[in-house]
Every structure is written in structure tokens, then in C-alpha cells.
N, C-alpha and C positions, 0 to 999 in steps of 0.2 A: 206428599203432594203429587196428583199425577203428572206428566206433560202436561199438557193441558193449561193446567191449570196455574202454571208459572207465568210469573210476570214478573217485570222490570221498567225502568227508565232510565235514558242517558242522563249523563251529566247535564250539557249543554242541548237546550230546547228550545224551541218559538211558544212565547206565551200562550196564541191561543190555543196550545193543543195540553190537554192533561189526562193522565188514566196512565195505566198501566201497557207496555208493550207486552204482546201476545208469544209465548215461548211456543215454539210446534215443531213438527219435522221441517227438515226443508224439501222435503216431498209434498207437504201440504203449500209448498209457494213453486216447486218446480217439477215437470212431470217428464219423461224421459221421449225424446223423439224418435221417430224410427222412420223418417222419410227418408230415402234413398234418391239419388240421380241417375235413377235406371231409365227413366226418357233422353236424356240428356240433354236436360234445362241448359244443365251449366258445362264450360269445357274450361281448360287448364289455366285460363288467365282467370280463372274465378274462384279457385284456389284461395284458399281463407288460411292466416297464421294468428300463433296467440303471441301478444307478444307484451312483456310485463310494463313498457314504457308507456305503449300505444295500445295496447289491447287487442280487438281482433283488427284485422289489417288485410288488405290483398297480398298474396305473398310475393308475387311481380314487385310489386310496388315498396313493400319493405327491403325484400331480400335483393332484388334484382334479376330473379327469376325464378322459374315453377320447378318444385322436385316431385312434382306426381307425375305417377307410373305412366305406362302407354295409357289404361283408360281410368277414365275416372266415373262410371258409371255404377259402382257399388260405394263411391263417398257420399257421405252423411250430408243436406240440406241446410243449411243456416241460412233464415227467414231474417229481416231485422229484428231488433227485440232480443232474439235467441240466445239462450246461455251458452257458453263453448267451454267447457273444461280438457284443458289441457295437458295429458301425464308426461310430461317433460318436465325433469329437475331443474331447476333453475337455482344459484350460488342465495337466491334472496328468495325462493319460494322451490324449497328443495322436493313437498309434496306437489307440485304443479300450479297451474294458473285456472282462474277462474274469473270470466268475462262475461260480456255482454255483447254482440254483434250492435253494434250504433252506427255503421255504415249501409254498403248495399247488401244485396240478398248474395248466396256466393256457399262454396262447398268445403268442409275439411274430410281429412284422409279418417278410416276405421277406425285409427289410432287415438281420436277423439272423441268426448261425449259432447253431445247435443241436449238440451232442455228446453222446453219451453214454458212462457211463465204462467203461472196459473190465472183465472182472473180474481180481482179483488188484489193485486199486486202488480207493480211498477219494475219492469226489467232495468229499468237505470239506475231507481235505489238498487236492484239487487246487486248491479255494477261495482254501484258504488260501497256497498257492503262489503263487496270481496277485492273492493282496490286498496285496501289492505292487507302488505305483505302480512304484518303479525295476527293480525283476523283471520286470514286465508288458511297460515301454517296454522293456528292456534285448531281451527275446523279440522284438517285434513290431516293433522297427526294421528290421531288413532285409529283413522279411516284406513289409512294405506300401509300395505306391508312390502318394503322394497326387497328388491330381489338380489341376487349375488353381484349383478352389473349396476348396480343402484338402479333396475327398473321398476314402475311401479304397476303395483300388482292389487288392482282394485278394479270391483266390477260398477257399472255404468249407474246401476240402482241401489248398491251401497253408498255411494254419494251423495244419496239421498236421505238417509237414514238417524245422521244427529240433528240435535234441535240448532232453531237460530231463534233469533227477538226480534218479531218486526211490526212495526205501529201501523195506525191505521192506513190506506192508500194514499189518503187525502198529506197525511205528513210523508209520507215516503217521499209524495210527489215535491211536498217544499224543502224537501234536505237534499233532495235530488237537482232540483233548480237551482238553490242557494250556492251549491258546490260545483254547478256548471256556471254559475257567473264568475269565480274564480277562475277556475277551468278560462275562462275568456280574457279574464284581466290579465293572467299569466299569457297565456297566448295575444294578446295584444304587446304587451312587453318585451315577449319573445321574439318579434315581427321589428318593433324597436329598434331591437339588437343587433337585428340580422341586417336592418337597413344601415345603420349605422357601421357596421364593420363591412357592408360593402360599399360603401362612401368611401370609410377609410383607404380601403384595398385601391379604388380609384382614386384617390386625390394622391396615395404613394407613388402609385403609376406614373401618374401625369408629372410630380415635380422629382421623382428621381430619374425620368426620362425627359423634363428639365422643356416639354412642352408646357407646364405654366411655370412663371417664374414670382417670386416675390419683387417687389422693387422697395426701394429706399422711401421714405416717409414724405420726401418731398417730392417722390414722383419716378427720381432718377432711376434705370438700372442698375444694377451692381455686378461686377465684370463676370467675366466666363469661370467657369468652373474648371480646377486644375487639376490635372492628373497627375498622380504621383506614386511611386513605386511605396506598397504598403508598407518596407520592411527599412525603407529612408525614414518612414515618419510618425512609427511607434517601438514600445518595446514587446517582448512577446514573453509569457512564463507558464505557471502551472499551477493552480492551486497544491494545498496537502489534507492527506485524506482525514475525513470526519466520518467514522462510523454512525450508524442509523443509531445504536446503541449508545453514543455519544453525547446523542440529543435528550437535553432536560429541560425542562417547563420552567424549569426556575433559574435555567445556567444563568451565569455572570455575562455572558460573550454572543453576541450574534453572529450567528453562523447561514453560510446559505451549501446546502449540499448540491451536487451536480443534476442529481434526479428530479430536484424542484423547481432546475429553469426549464423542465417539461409542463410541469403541474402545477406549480404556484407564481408563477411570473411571467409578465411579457417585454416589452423594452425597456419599459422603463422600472427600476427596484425602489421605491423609496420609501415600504415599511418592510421589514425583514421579520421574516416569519417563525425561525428558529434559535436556538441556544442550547448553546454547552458549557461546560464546567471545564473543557480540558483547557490547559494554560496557555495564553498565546504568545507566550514565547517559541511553544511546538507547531503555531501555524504559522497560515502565510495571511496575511491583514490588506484589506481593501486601501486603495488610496481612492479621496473623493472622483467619483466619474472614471473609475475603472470602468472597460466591457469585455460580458465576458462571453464564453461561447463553452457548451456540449465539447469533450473532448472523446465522448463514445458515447455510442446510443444502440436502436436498433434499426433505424430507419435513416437516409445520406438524410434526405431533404429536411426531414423533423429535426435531426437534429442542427442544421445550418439557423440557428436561431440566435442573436443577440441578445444580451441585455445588460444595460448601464447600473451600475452600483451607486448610486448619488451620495452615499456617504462611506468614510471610511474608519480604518479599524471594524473590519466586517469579515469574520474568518471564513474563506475562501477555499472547501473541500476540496478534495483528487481527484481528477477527469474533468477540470476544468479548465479552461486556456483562458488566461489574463491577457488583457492589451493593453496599455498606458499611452498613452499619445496626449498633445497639447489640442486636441482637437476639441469640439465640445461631444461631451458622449453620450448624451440621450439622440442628437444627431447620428453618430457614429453608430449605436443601437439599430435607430431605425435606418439607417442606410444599409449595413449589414445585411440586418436580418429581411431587407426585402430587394434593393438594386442587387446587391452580389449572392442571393440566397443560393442560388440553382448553384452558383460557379464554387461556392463553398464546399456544396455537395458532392461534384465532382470529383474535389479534393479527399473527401473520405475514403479510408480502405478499411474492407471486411466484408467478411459474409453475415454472417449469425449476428454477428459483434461488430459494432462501424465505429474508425478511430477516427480522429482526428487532431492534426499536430499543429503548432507553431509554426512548425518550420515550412508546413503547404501553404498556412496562414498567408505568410510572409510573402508569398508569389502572386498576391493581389494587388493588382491597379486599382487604385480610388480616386475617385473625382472628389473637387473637395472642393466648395463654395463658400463665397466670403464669409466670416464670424457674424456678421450681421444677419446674413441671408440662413443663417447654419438654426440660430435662433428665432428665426420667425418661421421656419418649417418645423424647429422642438415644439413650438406652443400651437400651431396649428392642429399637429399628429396628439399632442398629449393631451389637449381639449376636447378629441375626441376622445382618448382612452379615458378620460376621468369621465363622461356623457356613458361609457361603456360597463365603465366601472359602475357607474351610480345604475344602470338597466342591469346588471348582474346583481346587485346586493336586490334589489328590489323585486327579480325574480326568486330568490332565496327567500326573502323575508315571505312571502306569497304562498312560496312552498312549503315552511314552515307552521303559516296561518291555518293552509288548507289541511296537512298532518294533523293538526289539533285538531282539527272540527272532527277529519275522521277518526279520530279516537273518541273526541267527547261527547256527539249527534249519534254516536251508535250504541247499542245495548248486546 
């Protein structure tokens, strides 16, 4: 059967379209540009990057600033619309990127190929085509030959040259739309989040600097806030180590390792994410409302971070500094890890490698607000993290949706 003369359909379709998608080069949907910025349209804050998150992008505005030469009057042109392929290995698109320009008009360096689309085709289906990472690699595997530095070594019009599937304009355009209303839902969600975690950031401010105050039910104040030497009014320990290798999907034992109150937790713990088999009589076991703290990291500030254990018997890896105090500790969490953050930090030594001990722990003044007041700032702060929580999983589940359509709306 020639080109040609191949056809297909995706899985998942809008009713009214039927027929077969059109198999062809993708020379017949992309033709190679050769406009230059030898007037000089464009100067260095026009500078265009590809970038696998965001796609093409001003490179000011992604990176923070321009790394093109003195001139940029022999870079390639990007029109909106334009395709930009990219020969930069990337850990998730190891043959390179391949975009769409959806912003303004704007220039890339030599080092990149330019397209533009043909007619009788939709350059945001084609976007969307290639905003899959396993679509993109699946295309560009056989195309590219890497070089001894892993560069890649493919010319501008070989690019061109294997087939794709693509349906009529008219569907292109509504799998195109369909996947830009997600595209919006997610970003509205996102926007959610980000308001929501800068409330939070403010409302900490304001009552750990104790400019707003909760009051008693019946109206009254509740007295001043007492300072106390941290090391009069907790205990201080260490977790014991839990190799990575440790960790079983089916252990008997929840465990939380030191690495995961970077990546899996914030002040407050109350479903545990991991488990081991090893015995725990060989570790050390959470008591309810333990808090615990980074004992190394690679950053002071990243790691001056809190968080409460709300249940115990919770085995407790190496490079972790325990606290026990009669205090309530999802308070103690958020006070931590946001009134004493910076001064925590301080406390860290290392270069490469940043420790942190008990024993600096212990050199901290806390202020410490009546049991009443301790808990109506827990449910304040933790009503927004479950509001945070619930805009994270719903950004996921979005992510998820739109994953499948790009699998099952393409051929």
C-alpha cells in the first residue's frame, strides 16, 4: 500500500466526524522556513526558547535573561503559528522538542529549525500532535543520529521526511479547541492555588507576627504570647536510617524517610506514604504529634521546614531531628516552619552538604500562645491546606484526563 494511501483512526473521536485519517509525509503539512533577521526586525529581548513545559516562550521571560551573541541578525524568524524544533536532549524528549510559536512573532538562534504550516492544516493541532513526549520520541527516533556528546545530528529537511495521520482541518480544529478548554480549566485551577497559597503566606505573616489575634468565643482576648527557651520545653532526638531499598509496597510498618519531607509533605502528615518490612524494634517510632525537621539537605532555607506526625508508631529514618514537647504540633509545625524559618537556617552548616543538629535546634526562643489560641490558628492554616490539597489532586486528575485524550484523539 503506497503513503498515500494509508489510513487510520484514533480511538476516541467526536461523532460527527468519520473517514479515515490521512497518513503523508510531514513535509506535506510542514515546509521549512528560511527567513532570516538580517533587517533587524527583532533585537535580543525577542529571543524565542523551546521549552517542554511551556513550549516556545520569550527566553527573558522564561530564563531570566538573553544568551544570544553580540548580534542576532542571521537568527531564524518565528511568525506566530510557526513550528520550532528544537535539537536540545531533554531527560523526557531525548531526540528534542517540537512546538508551536502560540505567542508573539520573536527570533531563535541557527541551532533551531523553523516551519511553517502548510495550508489545509492547523499549526495547534500540529502543537498538539507533538505535545507528546512518546509521539515526539516515537517520530524522532529514527530521524536523529546522536553524536559522541549526545548531539544531535539531523538536518532541517530530514525532519520532514517520516509519515504522520492527520484528519481533516475542520477536526484538527476541534481536538485542537477541546484540548485548549482543558488547557484553561487547568490554568484556572492553577491560579486557585497560587491565590490560595498566597493568602495562606499572608494570613501566617499576620498571626505569627501576632498583628491579628484570634479571640475567645465569647469575644474576650486570650493573654500575650510567652517566650520560652526551646530546649526548657521539648525533647530533641534523631530518627534511624531507612534505606530507599527498604521501602516495600506491601511492608507491615509505615515509615516516613528524611528525603520525603521535601517532596511528599508539608506541616501537617496525616496519611503516610511509605512502608517497610524491617522490624521495629531496629527503629525509632513516632509518638502522636511528634515534629520533625530535615537534619541535611542541600539548601539552609529548603531545608528549615516542619512537619507534625499526627500519629504514632511511624518509623522515623536518619537525618531527621525529632521534637516532643507538650505543645500542640501541627501548631509547632506551622510556627516553625514559617516564624523561625530564616533563623533555623542560620543555624545550618555545610557547603555542598547542609546539617542540621538538635543541639542548634535547642538555641531557639518560642513564643507560645495559649492552647486555645494554638488551635484555632491549627484549623484556620489546615483549612486552607485541605482547600490546597483538594486544587492539587484536581490539577492531577486534569492532567491525567488531558494525557488520555492525547493518546486516544491521535492516530
Amino acid at each position: 500500500m503506497a503513503l498515500e494511501d494509508k489510513a487510520r483512526v484514533p480511538k476516541l473521536r467526536f461523532p460527527e466526524f468519520e473517514g479515515d485519517w490521512l497518513t503523508q509525509k510531514l513535509s506535506k503539512v510542514l515546509k521549512k522556513k528560511s527567513a532570516r533577521n538580517s533587517v533587524g526586525r527583532f533585537s535580543k529581548s525577542d529571543v524565542l526558547s523551546v521549552s517542554g513545559e511551556h513550549g516556545v516562550v520569550n527566553q527573558i521571560a522564561h530564563l531570566g535573561r538573553s544568551y544570544a551573541g553580540e548580534s542576532v541578525e542571521d537568527y531564524h524568524v518565528v511568525d506566530t503559528g510557526d513550528i520550532v524544533y528544537t535539537k536540545s536532549p531533554l531527560k523526557s524528549n531525548p531526540y528534542g522538542i517540537i512546538r508551536a510559536n502560540l505567542g508573539r512573532p520573536g527570533i531563535v538562534s541557527t541551532l533551531y529549525a523553523v516551519y511553517q504550516v502548510r495550508s489545509g492544516h492547523s499549526y495547534d493541532f500540529v502543537n498538539r500532535y507533538f505535545e507528546s513526549d512518546d509521539r515526539t520520541n516515537k517520530y524522532l527516533r529514527p530521524l536523529v543520529n546522536k553524536g559522541a556528546k549526545n548531539d544531535m545530528k539531523i538536518s532541517n529537511e530530514r525532519v520532514l521526511i517520516d509519515p504522520v495521520s492527520f484528519p481533516s482541518i475542520a477536526e484538527q480544529k476541534k481536538i485542537a479547541a477541546c484540548l485548549s478548554a482543558i488547557d484553561a480549566k487547568i490554568g484556572a485551577v492553577r491560579e486557585k492555588e497560587a491565590a490560595l497559597a498566597r493568602f495562606k503566606r499572608g494570613l501566617m505573616q499576620a498571626l505569627f507576627t501576632r498583628t491579628l489575634r484570634f479571640t475567645r468565643d465569647d469575644g474576650s482576648s486570650y493573654p500575650d504570647w510567652e517566650e520560652k527557651l526551646f530546649r526548657d520545653v521539648a525533647e530533641f532526638s534523631k530518627g534511624k536510617g531507612i534505606a530507599r531499598s527498604d521501602i516495600a509496597e506491601d511492608g507491615e510498618l509505615r515509615c516516613i524517610r528524611y528525603g520525603e519531607l521535601y517532596t511528599d509533605y508539608s506541616e501537617i502528615i496525616s496519611t503516610v506514604h511509605s512502608r517497610t518490612n524491617l522490624p521495629a524494634s531496629e527503629l525509632i517510632l513516632s509518638k502522636q504529634y511528634d515534629v520533625i525537621i530535615p537534619a541535611s539537605g542541600e539548601d539552609r532555607l529548603d531545608m528549615a521546614r516542619a512537619c507534625c506526625v499526627l500519629e504514632k508508631d511511624v518509623a522515623l529514618g536518619g537525618d531527621i531531628n525529632i521534637i516532643r514537647s507538650d505543645f500542640n504540633g501541627p501548631f509547632l509545625a506551622y510556627y516553625l516552619s514559617n516564624a523561625k524559618r530564616k533563623e533555623i537556617a542560620r543555624f545550618a552548616q555545610g557547603n555542598s552538604v547542609v546539617h542540621l543538629y538538635g543541639t542548634q535546634l535547642k538555641q531557639l526562643t518560642i513564643a507560645v500562645p495559649h492552647p486555645d489560641e494554638q488551635q484555632k490558628i491549627v484549623n484556620a492554616l489546615s483549612g486552607l491546606d485541605a482547600r490546597l490539597t483538594a486544587a492539587k489532586k484536581e490539577i492531577t486528575r486534569l492532567e491525567r484526563y488531558k494525557a488520555g485524550l492525547l493518546q486516544q484523539m491521535f492516530v
